[in-house]
C-alpha positions as CSV (number, residue, x, y, z in Angstrom):
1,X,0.0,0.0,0.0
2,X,1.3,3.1,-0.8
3,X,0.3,6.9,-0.2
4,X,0.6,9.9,-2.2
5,X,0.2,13.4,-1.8
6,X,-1.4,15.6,-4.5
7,X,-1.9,19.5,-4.5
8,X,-4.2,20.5,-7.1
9,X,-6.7,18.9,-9.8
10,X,-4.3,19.1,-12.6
11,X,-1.4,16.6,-10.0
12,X,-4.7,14.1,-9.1
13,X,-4.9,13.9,-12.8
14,X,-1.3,12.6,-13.6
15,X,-1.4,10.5,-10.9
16,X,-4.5,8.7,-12.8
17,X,-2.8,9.7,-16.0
18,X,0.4,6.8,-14.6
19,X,-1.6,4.7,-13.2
20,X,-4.1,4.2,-16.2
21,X,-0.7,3.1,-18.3
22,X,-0.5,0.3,-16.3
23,X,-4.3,-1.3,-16.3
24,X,-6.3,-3.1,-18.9
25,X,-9.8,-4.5,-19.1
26,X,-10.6,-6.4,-16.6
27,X,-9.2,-4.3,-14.0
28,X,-11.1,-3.1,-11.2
29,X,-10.6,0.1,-9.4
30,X,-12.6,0.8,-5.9
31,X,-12.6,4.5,-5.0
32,X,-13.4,5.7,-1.4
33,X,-13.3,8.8,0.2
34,X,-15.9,11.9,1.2
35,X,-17.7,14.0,-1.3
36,X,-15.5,16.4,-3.1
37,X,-12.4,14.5,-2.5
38,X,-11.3,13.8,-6.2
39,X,-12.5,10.3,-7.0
40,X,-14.4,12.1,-10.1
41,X,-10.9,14.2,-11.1
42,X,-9.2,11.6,-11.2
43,X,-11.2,9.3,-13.2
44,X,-11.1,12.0,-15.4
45,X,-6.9,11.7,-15.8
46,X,-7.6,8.2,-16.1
47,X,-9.9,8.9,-19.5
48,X,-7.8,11.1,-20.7
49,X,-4.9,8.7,-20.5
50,X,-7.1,6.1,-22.0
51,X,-8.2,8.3,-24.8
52,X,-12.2,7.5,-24.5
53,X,-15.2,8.8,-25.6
54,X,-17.6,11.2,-23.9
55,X,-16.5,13.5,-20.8
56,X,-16.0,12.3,-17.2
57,X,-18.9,13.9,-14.9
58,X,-20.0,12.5,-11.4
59,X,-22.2,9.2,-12.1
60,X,-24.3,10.2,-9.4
61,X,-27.4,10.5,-11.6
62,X,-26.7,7.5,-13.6
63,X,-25.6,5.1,-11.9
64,X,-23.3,3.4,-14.5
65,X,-21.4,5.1,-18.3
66,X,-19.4,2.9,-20.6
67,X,-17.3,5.3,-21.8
68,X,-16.1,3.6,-25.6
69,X,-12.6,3.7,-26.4
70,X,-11.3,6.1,-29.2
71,X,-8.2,3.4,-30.4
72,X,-8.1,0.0,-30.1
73,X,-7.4,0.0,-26.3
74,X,-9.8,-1.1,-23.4
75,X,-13.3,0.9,-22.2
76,X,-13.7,2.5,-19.1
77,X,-17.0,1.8,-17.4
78,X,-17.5,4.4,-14.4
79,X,-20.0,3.5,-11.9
80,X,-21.4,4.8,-8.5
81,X,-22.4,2.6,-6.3
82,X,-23.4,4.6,-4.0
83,X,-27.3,3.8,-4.3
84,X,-26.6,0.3,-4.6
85,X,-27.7,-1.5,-1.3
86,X,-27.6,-5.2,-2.7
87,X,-26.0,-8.0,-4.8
88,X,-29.0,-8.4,-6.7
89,X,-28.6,-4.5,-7.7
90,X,-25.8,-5.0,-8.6
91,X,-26.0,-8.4,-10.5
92,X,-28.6,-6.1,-12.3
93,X,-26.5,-3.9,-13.6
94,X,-24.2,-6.9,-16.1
95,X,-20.9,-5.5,-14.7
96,X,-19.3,-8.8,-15.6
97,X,-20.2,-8.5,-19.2
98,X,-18.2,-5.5,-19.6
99,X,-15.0,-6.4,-17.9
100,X,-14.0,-8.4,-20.4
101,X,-13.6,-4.6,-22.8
102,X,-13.4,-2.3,-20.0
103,X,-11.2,-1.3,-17.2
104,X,-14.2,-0.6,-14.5
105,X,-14.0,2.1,-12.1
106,X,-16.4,2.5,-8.8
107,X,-16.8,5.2,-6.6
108,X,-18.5,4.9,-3.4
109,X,-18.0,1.0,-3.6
110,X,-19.4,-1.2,-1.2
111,X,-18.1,-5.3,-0.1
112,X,-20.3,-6.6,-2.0
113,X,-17.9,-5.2,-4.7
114,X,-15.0,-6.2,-4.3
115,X,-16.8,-9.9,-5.7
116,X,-16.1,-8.3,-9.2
117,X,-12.6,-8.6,-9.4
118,X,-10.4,-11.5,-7.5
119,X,-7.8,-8.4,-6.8
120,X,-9.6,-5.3,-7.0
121,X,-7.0,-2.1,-7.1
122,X,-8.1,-0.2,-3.8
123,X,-7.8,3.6,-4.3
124,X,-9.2,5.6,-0.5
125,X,-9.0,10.0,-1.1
126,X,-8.9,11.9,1.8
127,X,-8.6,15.5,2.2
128,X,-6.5,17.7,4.3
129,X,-9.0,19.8,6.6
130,X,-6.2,23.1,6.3
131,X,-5.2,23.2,2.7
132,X,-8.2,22.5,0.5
133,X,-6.4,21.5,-2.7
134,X,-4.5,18.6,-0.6
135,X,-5.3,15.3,-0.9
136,X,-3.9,11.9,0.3
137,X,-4.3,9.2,-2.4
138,X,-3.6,5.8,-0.8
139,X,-3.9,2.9,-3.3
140,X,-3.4,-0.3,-2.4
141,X,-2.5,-2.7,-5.4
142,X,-0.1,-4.8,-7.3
143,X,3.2,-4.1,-6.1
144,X,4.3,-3.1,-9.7
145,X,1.8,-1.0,-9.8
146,X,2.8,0.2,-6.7
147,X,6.6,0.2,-7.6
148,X,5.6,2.3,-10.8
149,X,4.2,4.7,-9.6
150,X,6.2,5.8,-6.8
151,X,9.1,5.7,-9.2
């Protein structure tokens, strides 16, 4: 597990930006942390590294966007699970299907997620209650992943 510190949008970005070279579909990202704290900024470096289609808002109203790829590389599928109280909800929703094409990305997941992957990439963003434009990314994942991007 590994914690980094970011200072503005643009820094949460490339931090998603380096991590999104390393995935492919059929990864699984879980991201935690309190409203406002950059899970939605930093999918958005992920797309943008992943060159996909459509623009990266808060899923909050819908509760799940395949977002196509542009080249030949994988999808990313961004979901909020916020609403989702139950495995049946969820089962609902075909996740599976799509993480054959897609790398998947979850905010507010619940346990009942993590049965989607086998090793689910753990992502938690926390804010620092002084400076506003702080945050604390700690992912927990392969340790190449790890390695890389601490390097």
């Amino acid at each position: 597990m590994i914690s980094i510190s970011t200072t503005s949008r643009v820094e949460t970005q490339k931090l998603a930006q380096k991590l999104a070279t390393q995935l492919k579909a059929g990864d699984v990202l879980l991201l935690s942390g309190d409203l406002g704290s950059g899970k939605t900024t930093f999918t958005q470096g992920m797309a943008q590294s992943l060159n996909v289609r459509g623009t990266i808002t808060s899923p909050t109203f819908v509760i799940a966007r395949l977002h196509p790829s542009l080249t030949n590389g994988p999808a990313l599928l961004h979901v909020d699970a916020y609403r989702l109280n139950s495995l049946a909800e969820i089962q609902d929703l075909d996740l599976v299907s799509d993480l054959s094409r897609a790398i998947v990305v979850v905010e507010w997941p619940r346990e009942m997620m993590n049965d989607l992957s086998e090793n689910p990439i753990k992502i938690d963003f926390s804010t620092d209650p002084i400076h506003e434009n702080t945050r604390t990314i700690t992912i927990d994942a392969d340790s190449k992943i790890e390695k890389y991007l601490t390097s």
